[in-house]
Structures are given as structure tokens and as C-alpha cells.
C-alpha positions as CSV (number, residue, x, y, z in Angstrom):
1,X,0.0,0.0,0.0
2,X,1.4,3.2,-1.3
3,X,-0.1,6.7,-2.2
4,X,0.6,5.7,-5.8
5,X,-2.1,2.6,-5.6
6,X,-5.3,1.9,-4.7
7,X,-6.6,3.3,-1.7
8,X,-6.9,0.8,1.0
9,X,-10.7,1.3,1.3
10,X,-11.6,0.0,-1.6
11,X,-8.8,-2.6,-2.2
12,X,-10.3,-3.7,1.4
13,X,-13.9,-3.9,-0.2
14,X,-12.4,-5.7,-3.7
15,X,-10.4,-8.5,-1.9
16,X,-13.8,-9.1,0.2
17,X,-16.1,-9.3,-2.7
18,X,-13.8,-11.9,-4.6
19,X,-14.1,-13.7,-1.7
20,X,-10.3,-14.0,-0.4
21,X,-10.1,-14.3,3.0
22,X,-7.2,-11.4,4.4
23,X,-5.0,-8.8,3.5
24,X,-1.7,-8.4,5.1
25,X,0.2,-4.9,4.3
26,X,4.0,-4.4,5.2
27,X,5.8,-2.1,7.0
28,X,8.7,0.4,6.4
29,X,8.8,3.5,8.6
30,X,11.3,4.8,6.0
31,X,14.0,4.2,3.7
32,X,17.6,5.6,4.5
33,X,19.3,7.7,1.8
34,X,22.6,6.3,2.3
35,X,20.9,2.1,1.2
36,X,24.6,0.7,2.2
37,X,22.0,-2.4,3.3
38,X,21.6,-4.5,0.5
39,X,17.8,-5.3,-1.0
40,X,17.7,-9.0,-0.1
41,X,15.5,-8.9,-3.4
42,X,19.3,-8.5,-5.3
43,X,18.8,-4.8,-7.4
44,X,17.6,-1.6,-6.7
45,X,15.1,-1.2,-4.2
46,X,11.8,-1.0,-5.8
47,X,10.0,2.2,-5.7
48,X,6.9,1.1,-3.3
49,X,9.7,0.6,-0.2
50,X,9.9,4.5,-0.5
51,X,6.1,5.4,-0.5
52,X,4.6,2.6,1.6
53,X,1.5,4.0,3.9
54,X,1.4,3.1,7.6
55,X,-0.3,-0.8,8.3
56,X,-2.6,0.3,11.4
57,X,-3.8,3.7,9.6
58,X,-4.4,1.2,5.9
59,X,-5.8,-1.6,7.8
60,X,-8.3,0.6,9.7
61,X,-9.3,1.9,6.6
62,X,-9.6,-2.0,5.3
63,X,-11.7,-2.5,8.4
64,X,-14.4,0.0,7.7
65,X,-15.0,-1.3,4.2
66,X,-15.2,-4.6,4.8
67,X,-17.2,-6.7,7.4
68,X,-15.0,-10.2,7.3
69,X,-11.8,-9.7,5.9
70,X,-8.7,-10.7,8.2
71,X,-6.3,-7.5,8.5
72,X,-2.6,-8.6,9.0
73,X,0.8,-6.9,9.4
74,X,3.2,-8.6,7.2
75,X,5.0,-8.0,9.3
76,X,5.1,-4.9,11.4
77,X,9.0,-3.9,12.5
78,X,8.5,-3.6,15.9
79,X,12.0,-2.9,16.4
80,X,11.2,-0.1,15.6
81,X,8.0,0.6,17.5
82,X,7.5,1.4,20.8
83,X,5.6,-1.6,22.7
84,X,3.1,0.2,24.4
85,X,1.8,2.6,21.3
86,X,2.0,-0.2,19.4
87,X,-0.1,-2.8,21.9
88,X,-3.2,-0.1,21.7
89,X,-2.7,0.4,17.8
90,X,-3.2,-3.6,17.4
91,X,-5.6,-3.5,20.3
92,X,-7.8,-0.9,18.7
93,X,-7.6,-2.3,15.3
94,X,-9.2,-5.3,16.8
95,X,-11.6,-3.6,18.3
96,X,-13.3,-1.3,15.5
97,X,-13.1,-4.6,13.3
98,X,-14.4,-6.6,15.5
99,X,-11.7,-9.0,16.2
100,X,-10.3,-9.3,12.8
101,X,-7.0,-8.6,13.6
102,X,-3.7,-10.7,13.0
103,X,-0.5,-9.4,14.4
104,X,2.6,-10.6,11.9
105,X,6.1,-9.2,13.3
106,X,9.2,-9.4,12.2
107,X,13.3,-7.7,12.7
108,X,13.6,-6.7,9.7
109,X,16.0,-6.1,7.0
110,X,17.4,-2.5,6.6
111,X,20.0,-2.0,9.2
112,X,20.0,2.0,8.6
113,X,16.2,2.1,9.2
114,X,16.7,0.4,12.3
115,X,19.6,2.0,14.1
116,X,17.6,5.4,13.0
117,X,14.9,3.9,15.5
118,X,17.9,3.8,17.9
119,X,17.9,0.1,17.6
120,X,21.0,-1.8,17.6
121,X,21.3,-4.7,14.5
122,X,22.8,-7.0,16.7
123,X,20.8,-7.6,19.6
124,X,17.3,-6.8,17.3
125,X,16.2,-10.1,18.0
126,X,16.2,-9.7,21.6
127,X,15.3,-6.6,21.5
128,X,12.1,-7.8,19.7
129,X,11.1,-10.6,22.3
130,X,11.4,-8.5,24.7
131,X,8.4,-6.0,23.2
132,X,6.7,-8.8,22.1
133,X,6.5,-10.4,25.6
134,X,5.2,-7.1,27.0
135,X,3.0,-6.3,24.6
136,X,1.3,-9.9,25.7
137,X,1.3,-8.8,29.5
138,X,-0.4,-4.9,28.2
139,X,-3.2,-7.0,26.3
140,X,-3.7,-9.4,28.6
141,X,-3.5,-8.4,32.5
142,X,-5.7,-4.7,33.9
143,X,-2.8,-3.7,35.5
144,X,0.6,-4.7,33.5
145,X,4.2,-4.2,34.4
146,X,7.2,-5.9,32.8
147,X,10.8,-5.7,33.8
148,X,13.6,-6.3,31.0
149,X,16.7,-5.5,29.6
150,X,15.7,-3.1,26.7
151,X,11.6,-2.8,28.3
152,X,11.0,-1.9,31.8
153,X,7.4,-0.6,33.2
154,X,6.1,-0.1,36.1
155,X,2.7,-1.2,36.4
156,X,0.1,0.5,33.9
157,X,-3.2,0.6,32.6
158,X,-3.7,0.6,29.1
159,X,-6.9,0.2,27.1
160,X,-8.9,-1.1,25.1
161,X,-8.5,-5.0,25.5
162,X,-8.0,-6.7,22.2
163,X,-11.4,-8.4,21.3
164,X,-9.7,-11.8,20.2
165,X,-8.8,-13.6,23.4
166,X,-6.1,-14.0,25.1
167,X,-5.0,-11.3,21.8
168,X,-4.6,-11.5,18.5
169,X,-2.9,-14.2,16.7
170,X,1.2,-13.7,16.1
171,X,2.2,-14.5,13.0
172,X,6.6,-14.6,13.0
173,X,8.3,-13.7,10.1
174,X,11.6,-14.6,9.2
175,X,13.4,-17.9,8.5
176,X,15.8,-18.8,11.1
177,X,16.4,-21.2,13.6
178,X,15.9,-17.8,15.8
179,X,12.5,-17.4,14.1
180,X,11.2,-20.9,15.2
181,X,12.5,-20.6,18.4
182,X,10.2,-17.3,18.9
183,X,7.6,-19.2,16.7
184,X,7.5,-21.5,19.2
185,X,7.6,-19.2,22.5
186,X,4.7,-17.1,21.6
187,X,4.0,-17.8,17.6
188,X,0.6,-18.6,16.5
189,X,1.6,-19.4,13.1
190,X,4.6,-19.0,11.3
191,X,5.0,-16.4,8.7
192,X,7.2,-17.4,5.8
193,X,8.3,-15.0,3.4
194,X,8.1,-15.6,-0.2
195,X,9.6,-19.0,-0.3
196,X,8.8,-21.3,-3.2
197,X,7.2,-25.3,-2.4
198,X,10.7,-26.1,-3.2
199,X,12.4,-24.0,-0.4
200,X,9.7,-24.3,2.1
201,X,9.3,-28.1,2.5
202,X,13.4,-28.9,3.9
203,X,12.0,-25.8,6.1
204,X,9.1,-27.2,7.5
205,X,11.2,-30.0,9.2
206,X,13.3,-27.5,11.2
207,X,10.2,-25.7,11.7
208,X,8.3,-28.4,13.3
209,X,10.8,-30.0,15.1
210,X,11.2,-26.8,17.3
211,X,7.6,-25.5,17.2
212,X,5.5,-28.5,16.5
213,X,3.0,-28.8,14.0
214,X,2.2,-24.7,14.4
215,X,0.1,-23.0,11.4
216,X,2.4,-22.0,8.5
217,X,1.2,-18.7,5.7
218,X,3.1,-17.7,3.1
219,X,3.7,-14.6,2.2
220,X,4.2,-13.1,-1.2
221,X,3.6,-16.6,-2.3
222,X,3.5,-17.8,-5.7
223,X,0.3,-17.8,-7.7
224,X,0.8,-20.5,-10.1
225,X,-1.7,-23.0,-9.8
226,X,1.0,-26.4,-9.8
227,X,2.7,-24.0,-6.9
228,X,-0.6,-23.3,-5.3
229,X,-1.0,-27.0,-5.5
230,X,2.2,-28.0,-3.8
231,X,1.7,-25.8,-0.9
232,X,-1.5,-27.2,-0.1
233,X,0.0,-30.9,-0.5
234,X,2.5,-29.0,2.2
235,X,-0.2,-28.5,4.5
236,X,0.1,-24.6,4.1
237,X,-3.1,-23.0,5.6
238,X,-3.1,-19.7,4.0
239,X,-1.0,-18.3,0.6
240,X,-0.4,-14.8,0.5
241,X,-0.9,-13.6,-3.2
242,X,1.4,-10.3,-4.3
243,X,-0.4,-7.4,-5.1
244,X,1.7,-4.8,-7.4
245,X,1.3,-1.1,-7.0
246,X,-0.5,-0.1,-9.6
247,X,-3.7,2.2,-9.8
248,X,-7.5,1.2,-8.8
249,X,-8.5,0.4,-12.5
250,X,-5.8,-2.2,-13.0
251,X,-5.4,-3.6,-9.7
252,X,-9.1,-4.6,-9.9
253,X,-8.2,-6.2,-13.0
254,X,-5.4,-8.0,-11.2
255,X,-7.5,-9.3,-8.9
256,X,-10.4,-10.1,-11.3
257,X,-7.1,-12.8,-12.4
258,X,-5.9,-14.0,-9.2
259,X,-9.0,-14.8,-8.2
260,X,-9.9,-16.6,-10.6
261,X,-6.6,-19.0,-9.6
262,X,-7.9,-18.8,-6.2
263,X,-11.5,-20.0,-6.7
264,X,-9.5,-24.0,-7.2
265,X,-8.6,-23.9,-4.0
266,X,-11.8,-22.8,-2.0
């Protein structure tokens, strides 16, 4: 989601009508001038990094379109995001969609864009538990406190209450034995990101073996229908089709196609 696409109302309000079940937006809270960070895509960044809209703000828009639609963050940054803003953002989201939410997080790639957050690359996976972990106590106890390394709170109230119970489901990006590990602690699914049936399956072993038999979406996911049909023989619950950036018109047009891919696998 950019200001150079469709607006996240409508896209909200197309995806529904052609009877997919979520939409997922990413995050980047910026992209540094100097890119010493390489795009793990290989090449020049592509121009939506620069222009992407904020997830809560697009998927609150989403919400008042639609009246089923799953609203996810693939993924939100938060190591970049303070813990309690960002437990009332998903909270509230929840709440005015009436427990639609899904909460995918992630470290993220750009090391510039993180250390602008003040956030050190090294220690951005602990860092990230850390949040994550007190975001759960926030949502889930009246009067919360947590007491770590890089998060410490006395106790606070903070409302609303996420509608889903005990919150909404995490989704963990990434693809490392790091990434089960927190898939595991407090994952409710694990969010892989663009991997082809090919890549994904020697994945799923190491995946299991330290989570168990959790949930698995793919995101950015191949639409081929032989692909489509390999991840389901995976035991994939959910496939994650790419949108490009392109304006209302075409992207309907897009979608008219994809879902026409989709409709075998309802």
C-alpha cells in the first residue's frame, strides 16, 4: 500500500467481494538515503519501499469497508516501534473490526532504518522478544508491568482489550532457527516470506521439530496454480498472493485474475 495505488478502502472492499479471505500490508517506517544495506531482493530497491503507507492507519481503513476480511501486518517492525503505542494500535484495530485482527512481526532487514529507531542490529532479535513479551502482559493483565533489559514498566493501565482472546494471533516472520524458536515461545503461526514449495518443504522439518505442528502462511507466495498446489500438499493454511502497486483500474483487474486462480482452491 502506497499513495501511488489503490486506496486501502476500496482494495479492502475488492479483496472481500472476490471472496479471499485477508489482506496483510508491510511495513517500512522509512527508507535511509545512504541504502549501504543491501535489498535482499538483489537490485535496486523497488520504488513502493519508498512510498509505503502506515499498516494500522491502511488496515483501519480496510476494516471500515469490509465486514470479514482478516487484517494482518506482514510484518510490522516492531524494532522499531514502541511496545506500548503499538499494543493499543493492534488492540484498537481489533476492536473497531471486530476482532479481525492478525499481528505478523518481524526484525527486519534494513539496518539504517533500524539503528535510525535507535535500535541496535545485533541484539534486534532480543530486543524484539522482549516488546513482544510485554505487549502480551499490556493485552492481557488490567494492571501490567514488565521488567527487562531493553523494556521496563512499572505497572500500567492501558486500554482497550484486544477483542480476540487472550489477543490476536502472532504471525513470525523470518526464516531462522531464531525465528522458530520465537515461533514457538509465543508464535501462532509462522510467517514465511516468499519462499517457493521447493524452499519451504526442507523448512518445515526445522520448523516443526522446534515449534511442533504450528500454522504456516506464506507470504508473497506464488500464484501458479502447480505452486498453489504443492503448498496445499505442504499443508500450508493460507497463501499470501502479491499485489503490485498499480492504480485502482488495473489492480481490480489483477484481482479479477488472481481470483480466478484462487477460486480452485476454495
Amino acid at each position: 500500500m502506497t499513495d501511488e495505488g489503490i486506496a486501502p478502502g476500496p482494495l479492502g472492499r475488492a479483496i472481500e467481494e472476490r471472496g479471499f479471505d485477508s489482506l496483510f500490508v508491510a511495513e517500512h517506517t522509512h527508507i535511509p538515503a545512504s541504502r549501504r544495506t543491501p535489498y535482499p531482493g538483489g537490485g535496486e530497491l523497488p520504488q513502493k519501499y519508498y512510498r509505503t503507507l502506515d499498516p494500522f492507519v491502511t488496515l483501519t481503513a480496510a476494516a471500515a469497508t469490509t465486514q470479514r476480511l482478516l487484517l494482518g501486518t506482514g510484518v510490522a517492525l516492531m524494532i522499531e516501534r514502541d511496545p506500548i503505542t503499538t499494543a493499543k494500535e493492534v488492540a484498537s484495530l481489533d476492536l473497531v473490526s471486530g476482532g479481525r485482527a492478525v499481528f505478523g512481526i518481524g526484525v527486519g532487514w534494513n539496518r539504517e532504518e533500524m539503528e535510525n529507531h535507535g535500535t541496535d542490529p545485533r541484539t534486534r532479535g532480543k530486543l524484539l522478544n522482549e516488546r513482544i513479551r510485554a505487549m502480551r502482559e499490556i493485552w492481557t493483565k488490567d494492571a501490567a508491568e514488565f521488567h527487562g533489559e531493553y523494556v521496563d514498566f512499572e505497572p500500567i493501565y492501558a486500554r482497550p482489550k484486544p477483542v480476540q482472546k487472550p489477543h490476536p494471533p502472532i504471525y513470525v516472520g523470518g526464516g531462522s532457527q531464531e525465528t522458530f524458536a520465537r515461533t514457538a515461545e509465543f508464535g501462532d503461526a509462522w510467517l514465511a516470506n516468499g519462499l517457493p514449495p521447493d524452499k519451504l518443504e526442507p523448512m518445515l522439518d526445522e520448523l516443526r521439530e522446534t515449534a511442533g505442528e504450528i500454522p504456516v502462511t506464506v507470504f508473497g507466495a506464488s500464484s501458479r496454480p502447480e505452486d498453489l498446489k504443492e503448498y496445499a500438499r505442504l499443508g500450508v493454511e493460507r497463501a499470501l498472493l502479491m499485489l503490485p502497486t498499480i492504480p485502482e483500474t488495473e489492480t481490480l483487474e489483477h484481482l479479477d485474475e488472481l481470483a480466478k486462480v484462487a477460486a480452485d482452491f476454495r
